[in-house]
C-alpha positions as CSV (number, residue, x, y, z in Angstrom):
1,X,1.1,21.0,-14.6
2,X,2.6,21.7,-11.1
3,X,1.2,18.8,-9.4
4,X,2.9,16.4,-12.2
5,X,6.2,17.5,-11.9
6,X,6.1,17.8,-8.6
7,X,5.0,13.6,-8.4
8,X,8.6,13.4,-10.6
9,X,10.9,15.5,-8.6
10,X,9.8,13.5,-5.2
11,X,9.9,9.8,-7.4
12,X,13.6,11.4,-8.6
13,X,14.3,12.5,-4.6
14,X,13.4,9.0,-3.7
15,X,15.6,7.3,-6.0
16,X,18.6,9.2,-5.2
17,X,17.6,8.3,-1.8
18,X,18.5,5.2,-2.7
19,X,21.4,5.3,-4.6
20,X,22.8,7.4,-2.0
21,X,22.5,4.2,0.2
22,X,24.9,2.4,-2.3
23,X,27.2,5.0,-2.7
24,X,29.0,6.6,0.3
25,X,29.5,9.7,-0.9
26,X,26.1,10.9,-1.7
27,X,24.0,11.4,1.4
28,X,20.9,9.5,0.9
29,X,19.3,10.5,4.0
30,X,19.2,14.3,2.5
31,X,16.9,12.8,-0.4
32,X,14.8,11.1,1.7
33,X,13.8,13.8,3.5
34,X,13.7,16.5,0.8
35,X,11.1,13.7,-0.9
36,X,9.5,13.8,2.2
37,X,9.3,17.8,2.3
38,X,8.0,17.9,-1.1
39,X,5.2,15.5,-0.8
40,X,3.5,17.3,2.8
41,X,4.3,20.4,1.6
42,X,2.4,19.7,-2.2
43,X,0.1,17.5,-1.3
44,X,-2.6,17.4,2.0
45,X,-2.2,13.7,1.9
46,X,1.2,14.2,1.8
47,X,1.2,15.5,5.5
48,X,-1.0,13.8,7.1
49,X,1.3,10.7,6.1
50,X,4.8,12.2,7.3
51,X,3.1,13.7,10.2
52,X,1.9,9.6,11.2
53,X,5.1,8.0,10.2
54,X,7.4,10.4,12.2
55,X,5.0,9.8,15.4
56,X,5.4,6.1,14.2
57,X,9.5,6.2,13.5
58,X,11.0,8.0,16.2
59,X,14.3,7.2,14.1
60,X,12.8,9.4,10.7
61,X,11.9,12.2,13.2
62,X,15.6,12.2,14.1
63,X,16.3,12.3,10.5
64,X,14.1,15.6,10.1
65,X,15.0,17.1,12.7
66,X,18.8,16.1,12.0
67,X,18.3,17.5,8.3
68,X,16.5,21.0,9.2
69,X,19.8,21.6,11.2
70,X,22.1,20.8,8.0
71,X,24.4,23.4,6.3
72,X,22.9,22.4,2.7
73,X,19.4,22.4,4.1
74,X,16.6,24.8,3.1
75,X,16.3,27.5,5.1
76,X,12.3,26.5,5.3
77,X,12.7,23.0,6.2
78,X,11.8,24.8,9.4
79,X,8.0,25.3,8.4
80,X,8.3,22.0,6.9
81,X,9.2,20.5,10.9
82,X,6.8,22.7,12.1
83,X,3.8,21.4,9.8
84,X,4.6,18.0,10.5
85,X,5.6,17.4,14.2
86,X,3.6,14.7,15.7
87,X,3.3,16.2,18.7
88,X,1.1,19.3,17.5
């Protein structure tokens, strides 16, 4: 049942990803990369595609490494960076 839900809460991340591209106030950015988070950490596939986009986007590298650092960010976005980095 995890593995469901968890396939909704990053389709739900990625939509307000979205909608915080509309809408000034809402950082859409943060979304993006808690979607992100969620699917390497959840799913093995998951990782090996965030690990090869950041080494292909420099620019959503800068975004993880810009969120890990945010005051509303999870303190283990950290392991997340750190099981992702392209250069490892």
């Amino acid at each position: 049942m995890r593995k469901p839900l968890m396939a909704l809460a990053i389709a739900a991340c990625l939509i307000m990803s979205v909608v915080g591209g509309f809408i000034p106030l809402l950082q859409g950015w943060i979304f993006f990369v808690l979607a992100l988070y969620l699917l390497a950490t959840e799913f093995e596939t998951g990782r090996r595609w965030v690990t090869s986009a950041r080494r292909r986007w420099p620019k959503l590298d800068e975004w993880i490494v810009k969120a890990r650092d945010h005051k509303w960010a999870p303190s283990h976005l950290k392991k997340f960076e750190d099981h992702t980095d392209p250069t490892k």
